[in-house]
Steps between C-alpha positions, in 0.01 A plus 500: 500500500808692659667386800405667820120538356258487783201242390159600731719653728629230610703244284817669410676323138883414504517342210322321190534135501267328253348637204151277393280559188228646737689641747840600712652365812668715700709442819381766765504559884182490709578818669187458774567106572933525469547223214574441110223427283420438174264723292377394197353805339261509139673652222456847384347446181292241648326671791248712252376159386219357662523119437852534587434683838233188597731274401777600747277595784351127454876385572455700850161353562650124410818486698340739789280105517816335540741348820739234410850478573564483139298780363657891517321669762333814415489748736292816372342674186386837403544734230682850522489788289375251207735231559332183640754275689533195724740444758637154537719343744894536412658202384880481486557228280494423125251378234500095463577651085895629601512210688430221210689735264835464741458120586324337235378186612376454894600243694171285521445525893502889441279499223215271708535710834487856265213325267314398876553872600349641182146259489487536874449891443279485196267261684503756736390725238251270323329423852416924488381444140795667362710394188780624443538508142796591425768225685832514359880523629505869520227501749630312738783567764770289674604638845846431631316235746396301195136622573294588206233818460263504226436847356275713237172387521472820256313291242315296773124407445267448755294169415153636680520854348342469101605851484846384474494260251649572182476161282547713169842641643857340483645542813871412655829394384476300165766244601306410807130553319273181556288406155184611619644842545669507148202462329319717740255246622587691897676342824435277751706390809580221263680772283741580811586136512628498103667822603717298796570199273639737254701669802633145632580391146770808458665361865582188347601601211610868523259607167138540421355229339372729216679724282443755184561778349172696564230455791237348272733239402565403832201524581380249221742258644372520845168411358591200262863387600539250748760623776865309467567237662758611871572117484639485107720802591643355781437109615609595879163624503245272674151454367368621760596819504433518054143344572455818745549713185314337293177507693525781585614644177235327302326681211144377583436628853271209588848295508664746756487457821196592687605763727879627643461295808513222257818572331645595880421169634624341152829686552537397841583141435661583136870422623386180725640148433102389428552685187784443345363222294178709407388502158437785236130587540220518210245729470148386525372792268565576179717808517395714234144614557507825444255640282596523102594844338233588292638652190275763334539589112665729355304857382694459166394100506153643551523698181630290254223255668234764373702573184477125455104497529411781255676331244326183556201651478610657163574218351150330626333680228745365248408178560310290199204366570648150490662571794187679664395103421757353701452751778152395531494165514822529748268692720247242489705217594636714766177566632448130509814390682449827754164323577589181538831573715283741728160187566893254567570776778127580606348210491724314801496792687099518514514136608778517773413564927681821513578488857623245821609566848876345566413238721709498821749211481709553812651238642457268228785301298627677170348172272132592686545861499585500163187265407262687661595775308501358183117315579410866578638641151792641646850477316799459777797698430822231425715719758419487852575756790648368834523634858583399867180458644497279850091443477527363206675131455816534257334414126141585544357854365492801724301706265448605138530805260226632413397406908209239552133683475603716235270525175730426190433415170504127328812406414683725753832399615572409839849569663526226840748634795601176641657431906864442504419447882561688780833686439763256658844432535709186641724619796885503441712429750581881640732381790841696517345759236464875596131545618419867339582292162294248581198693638502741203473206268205304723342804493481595121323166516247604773617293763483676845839482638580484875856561682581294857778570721701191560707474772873470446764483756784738556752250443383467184387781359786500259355220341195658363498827300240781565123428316622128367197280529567144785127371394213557345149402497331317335831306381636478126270312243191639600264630300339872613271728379393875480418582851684238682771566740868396544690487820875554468725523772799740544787508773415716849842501639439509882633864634485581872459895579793697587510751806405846277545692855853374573614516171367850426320378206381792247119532485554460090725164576235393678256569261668285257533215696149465517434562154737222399340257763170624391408636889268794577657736681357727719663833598439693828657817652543575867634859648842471667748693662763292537567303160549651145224550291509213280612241744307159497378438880342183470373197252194298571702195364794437707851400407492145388120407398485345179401710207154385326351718210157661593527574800497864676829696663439808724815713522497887747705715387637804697358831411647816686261635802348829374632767759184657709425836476536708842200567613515884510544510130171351478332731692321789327675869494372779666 
């Protein structure tokens, strides 16, 4: 599209900026609203096809759904003259792709806080029943700022729309494709998550894990290669941050995380001193369950098969009649171990109680749970499951697999899910520690957190630094569980109010002085005629009173009188 070309009479291109296998992005001026845009406009050869045309209005329909700070923001969509288009906010930055390619390795605080931009967006996304689909360096931007915008949701799928789903159809980038998708079994938000443990492996370690010479063989290893280890490649690499990978990188999707808020809160602590001693994690599912190739013959197999046959059955007539002998009495004696193999099978089966209802053996030890069972005819599986459960004492069985009441056959086995307790941890001592560490780490445990002011004196305020914990309750040692709260206890340096009319305080100054004091401020404008608009006349708080947090300042403002009208101008004309 030339430069200067007017798109709906309206968007005006400057320039081409990013050529895609579905479409173009073009840099153009919003000529109605004054600002630069992006406009991301279907190929030529691509507009006369149908499945093409759904698929990139479904990208306007699925980011349209979408407000996050870390998501592009797409303004409008249409079609002109043949050519269907979205317009997308205008982001002057570069792809997170250039960036790897001219540093290599991140440092590891950058790749957590770019990693915590990325799954807080695609939560965003999965929370609209949206995957993405298609998560890779080249979709994602890096502002100056250090912010990061996800973009392209032009292969997204929305998870409530059946229409949409294509599990017979390998979509994405092949380096980033999740196993499920390589073998075209379809995606779930679970398929987004391999996608970002791909992504955060190439920050470590400047390279995709997986390498070929052709997409399929790639795409093999994606399937049945298990991803490098960050740690082996470099050993300044904590655990932590390779077990993040690896769960969420696994090829069995039962062993990924659950959800992105999962592997946000799991990156949240990855860098903390809790972790550093953290061990590599195992799976608790096989990893390879995918469903065996089935490998069909050969049509020229088939025909030497049937070659194979008639010549047999030449040679049958050949035979002597000795041999015709032989066959017969093979035949009977056949016959006779057929029969007696089939009354082995038949007989115990006529005999046996062909059904029994899993009796419920909650709350019972695993020695009686697993002798009820057996008394009932009941095989119990050698591996058991385990869970937090707090109604249920630490040992005993929660539940079983198939669930109590169901009808299952003799001889069924029976999978317990036994209490690990309610899901506790012993306090640490959290004194002198930063408390948005510490509360992000309570909280990935379900403990409800709680912040007090503490009183500190001016004097010695230079003793404590900003959001270091004095106490906490309950102290170190004991043990909490999901759903139980913590107290810690963080400096409130005592801060009287200065005289905002004397001093001629901005209304923005002020404004941020309650904001860091965490004050609601309360604005209020009064006609004058003899101070500046602007000017602060008066405080409800006066010069002096201590600060406290939650509390309520009123502050008038000066607002220039609106001259009156004479009257005669206000009287009708003749």
């Amino acid at each position: 599209m030339n430069k200067g070309y007017m798109l709906n009479d309206r968007y005006q291109i400057i320039r081409l900026i990013g050529e895609g296998g579905m479409a173009n992005v073009y840099l153009a001026h919003d000529t109605i609203l004054d600002r630069d845009v992006a406009v991301k406009i279907l190929r030529g050869d691509l507009a006369d096809d149908e499945k093409f045309v759904r698929r990139f209005q479904r990208e306007a329909i699925a980011a349209s759904s979408l407000n996050h700070p870390n998501i592009v923001e797409m303004y409008d969509v249409g079609e002109d003259d043949g050519k269907y288009f979205i317009v997308m906010e205008y982001i002057e930055g570069r792809t997170l792709k250039s960036l790897i390619k001219k540093r290599g390795m991140l440092t590891l605080p950058e790749i957590v806080d770019i990693m915590l931009q990325l799954t807080s967006g695609i939560a965003c996304a999965h929370d609209s029943y949206i995957i993405h689909r298609d998560i890779k360096p080249q979709n994602v931007l890096i502002l100056d700022d250090g912010r990061v915008k996800i973009t392209d949701f032009g292969i997204a799928m929305a998870l409530n729309n059946n229409e949409l789903t294509q599990t017979n159809s390998v979509m994405g980038s092949v380096h980033y494709l999740p196993p499920e998708q390589a073998s075209g079994s379809g995606s779930t938000i679970k398929s987004d998550i391999y996608s970002l443990g791909i992504l955060m492996y190439e920050l470590i370690t400047g390279k995709v894990p997986f390498k070929g010479d052709n997409a399929v063989e790639i795409a093999i290893k994606q399937m049945k290669d298990p991803i490098p280890s960050v740690c082996a490649q470099n050993p300044e690499i904590p655990q932590s941050i390779e077990n993040i990978i690896l769960r969420a990188c696994a090829k069995n999707p039962k062993n990924r995380y659950e959800n992105v808020t999962e592997m946000y809160n799991d990156l949240k602590t990855a860098l903390s001193d809790e972790r550093k001693d953290e061990l590599r994690i195992t799976y608790k599912y096989p990893e390879h369950e995918l469903e065996e190739t089935k490998v069909m013959p050969n049509l020229k197999d088939i025909d030497k098969m049937s070659d194979s046959f008639v010549e047999k059955k030449k040679e049958k007539k050949k035979l002597s009649k000795l041999n015709i002998a032989i066959i017969i009495i093979s035949s009977v004696l056949a016959i006779l171990v057929a029969g007696i193999s089939i009354w082995a099978i038949v007989y115990p089966k006529m005999t046996e109680k062909k059904e029994i209802t899993v009796p419920d053996v909650s709350n019972y030890s695993v020695v009686d749970a697993e002798k009820l069972l057996k008394e009932q005819g009941l095989n119990v599986a050698t591996d058991l499951e385990e869970k937090n459960d707090g109604t249920i004492e630490e040992g005993n069985v929660i539940s079983t697999k198939p669930q109590s009441g169901r009808s299952v056959k003799v001889g069924t086995e029976i999978t317990l899910v036994v209490s690990l307790g309610a899901n506790g941890i012993n306090l640490d001592n959290y004194v002198g520690k930063n408390y948005y560490e510490i509360k992000g780490i309570l909280e990935a445990k379900g403990i409800y957190v709680l912040v007090e002011k503490k009183e500190v004196s001016e004097k010695d305020k230079d003793k404590y630094k900003e959001n270091i914990i004095l106490e906490q309750k309950p102290e170190s040692g004991t043990k909490v569980v999901e759903g139980d709260t913590v107290t810690l206890y963080i400096p409130d340096i005592i801060t009287e109010y200065p005289d905002f009319v004397a001093e001629n305080w901005p209304l923005s100054d002020i404004q941020t002085f309650c904001d860091e004091y965490n004050i609601k401020l309360v604005t209020e404008y009064k006609e004058s005629t003899t101070q500046k608009e602007g000017t602060i006349i008066s405080q409800s708080r006066a010069k002096g009173t201590k600060v406290m947090g939650n509390t309520t300042l009123k502050i008038v403002v000066a607002k220039e009188k609106q001259a009156e009208e004479p009257i005669e101008d206000l009287l009708p004309s003749e």
